[in-house]
N, C-alpha and C positions, 0 to 999 in steps of 0.2 A: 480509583478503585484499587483495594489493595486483595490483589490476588494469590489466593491459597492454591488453586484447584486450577488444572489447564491441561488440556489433554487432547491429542487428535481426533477427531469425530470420524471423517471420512476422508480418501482420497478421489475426489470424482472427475470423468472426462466427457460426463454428459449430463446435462439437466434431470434428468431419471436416477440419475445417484446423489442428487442433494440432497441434505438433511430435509425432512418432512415436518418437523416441527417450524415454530414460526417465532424463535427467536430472531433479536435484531444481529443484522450483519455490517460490519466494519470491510471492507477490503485492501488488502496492499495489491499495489501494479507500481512495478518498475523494472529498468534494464535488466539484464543477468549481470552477476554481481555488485550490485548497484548496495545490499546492504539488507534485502527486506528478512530474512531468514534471522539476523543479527537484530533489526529493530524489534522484531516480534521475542524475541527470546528475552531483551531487555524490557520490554513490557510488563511480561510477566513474570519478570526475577528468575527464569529458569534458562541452564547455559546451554538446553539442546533438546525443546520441544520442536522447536522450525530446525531442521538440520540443516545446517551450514556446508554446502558441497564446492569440493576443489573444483569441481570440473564443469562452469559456467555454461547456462543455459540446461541444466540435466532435470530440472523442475521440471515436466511434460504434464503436473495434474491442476487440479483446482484443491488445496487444501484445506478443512475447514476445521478451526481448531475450538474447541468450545471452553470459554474462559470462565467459572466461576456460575457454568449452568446460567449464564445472564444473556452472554451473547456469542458469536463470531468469531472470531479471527480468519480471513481470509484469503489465504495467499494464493492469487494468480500466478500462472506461469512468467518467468521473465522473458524479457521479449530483448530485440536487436544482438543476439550473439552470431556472431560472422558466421562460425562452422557449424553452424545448423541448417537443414537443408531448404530449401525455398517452400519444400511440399510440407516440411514439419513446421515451419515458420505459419504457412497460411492455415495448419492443423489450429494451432497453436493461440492463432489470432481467433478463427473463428468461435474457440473456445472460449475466450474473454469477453466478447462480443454477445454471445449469448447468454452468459453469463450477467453483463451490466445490461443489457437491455429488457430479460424478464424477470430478475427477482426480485421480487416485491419489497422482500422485508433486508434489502442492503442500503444502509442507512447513510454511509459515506466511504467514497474511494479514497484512501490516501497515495498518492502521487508521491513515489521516491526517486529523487533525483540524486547525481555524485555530485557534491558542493564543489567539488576543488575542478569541475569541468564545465564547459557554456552544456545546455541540455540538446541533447542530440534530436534529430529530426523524427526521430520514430518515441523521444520526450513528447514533444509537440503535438504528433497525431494523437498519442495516450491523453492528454492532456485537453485535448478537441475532444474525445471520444467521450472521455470521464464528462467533458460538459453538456455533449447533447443528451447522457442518459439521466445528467443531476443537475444539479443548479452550481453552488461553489463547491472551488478545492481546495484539499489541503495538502499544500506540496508538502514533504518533509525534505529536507538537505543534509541529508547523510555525511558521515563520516570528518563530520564538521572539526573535528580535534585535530586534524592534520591539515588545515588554513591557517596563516596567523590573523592577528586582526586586521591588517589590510587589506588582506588578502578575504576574510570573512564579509565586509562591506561591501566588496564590489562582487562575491560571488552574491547576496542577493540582491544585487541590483543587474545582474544578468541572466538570473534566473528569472525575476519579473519583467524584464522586457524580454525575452528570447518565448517565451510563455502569452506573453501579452495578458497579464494578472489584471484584472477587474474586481471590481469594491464586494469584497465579501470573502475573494479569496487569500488563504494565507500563506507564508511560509513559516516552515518552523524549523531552524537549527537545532540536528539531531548528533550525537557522538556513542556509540550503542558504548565505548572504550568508558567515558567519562560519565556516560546517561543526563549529559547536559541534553535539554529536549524532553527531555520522559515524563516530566511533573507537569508541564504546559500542554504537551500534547494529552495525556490523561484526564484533563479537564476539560480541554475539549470536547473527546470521546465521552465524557461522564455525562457530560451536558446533552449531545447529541443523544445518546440512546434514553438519555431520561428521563426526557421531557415526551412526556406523554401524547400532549398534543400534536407532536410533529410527526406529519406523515413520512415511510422509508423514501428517499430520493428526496426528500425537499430539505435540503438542508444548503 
């Protein structure tokens, strides 16, 4: 999709402040600082629709960004940041939780992971979560231009065993610096929302 138009919709903390209309939804879930702010902004060729924050885990909302009046963009809060409190942490979770488990019309989670690290434990549970409410995922692997290529092979082969990846799901090496990732993943997404037949969650 090549996108002109991208703009914030909403910032929501409850199901009563989602968009009402019934375009299709895309979602990013991943760590704090993990890149999703960065992937989204390369998406849509703009350098600061997802603002990019120094100060790791400060996301606290549900963001829905509407790309092209077509669909979604939708960034969940980042999860596993140490200096957040336990009480905002379970805020936080419950938020996402409610979030993938009743809206109808989100079509796929993407699952961001940091390539140059194994995926961390509260990866795993997101990862678990994203498959009880859908069927497959699409990890992305962030930040992929600071691996070399030795180092690129064995990060996905520790991201699919650490993950425990199953026939359908993918990964996609993503670099927001280089936008290696951008054109592949794009097709993806083009495919998923446009195919008519396919109900939201079944993908």
């Amino acid at each position: 999709m090549n996108v002109n138009n991208a703009s914030i919709k909403i910032s929501a903390v409850s199901a009563a402040q989602y968009p009402k209309d019934h375009m299709p939804e895309i979602a990013f879930a991943g760590r704090s600082n993990v890149g999703k702010s960065s992937l989204i902004n390369k998406l849509v060729n703009r350098k600061s629709l997802a603002r990019v924050s120094s100060t790791p885990g400060k996301t606290a909302t549900i963001n829905f960004y509407d790309i092209e009046g077509k669909l979604y963009f939708v960034d969940l809060p980042g999860y596993g940041f140490a200096k957040v409190s336990k009480v905002e942490k379970a805020k936080w979770g419950k938020m996402i939780e409610e979030y993938l488990s009743i809206r109808g019309q989100l079509f796929q989670v993407l699952l961001l992971v940091d390539s140059r690290h194994k995926p961390t434990q509260d990866d795993v549970t997101m990862f678990n979560w994203i498959k009880h409410f859908s069927h497959n995922v699409i990890v992305v692997a962030t930040k992929w231009d600071k691996l070399s290529n030795k180092q690129k092979s064995e990060s996905i082969a520790t991201i699919s065993a650490t993950l425990n990846l199953t026939e359908g799901d993918v990964v996609i090496p993503f670099s927001a610096k280089t936008g290696e990732g951008k054109e592949e993943l794009w097709e993806i997404l083009d495919f998923i929302v446009g195919n008519d037949e396919m109900a939201a969650g079944e993908v």
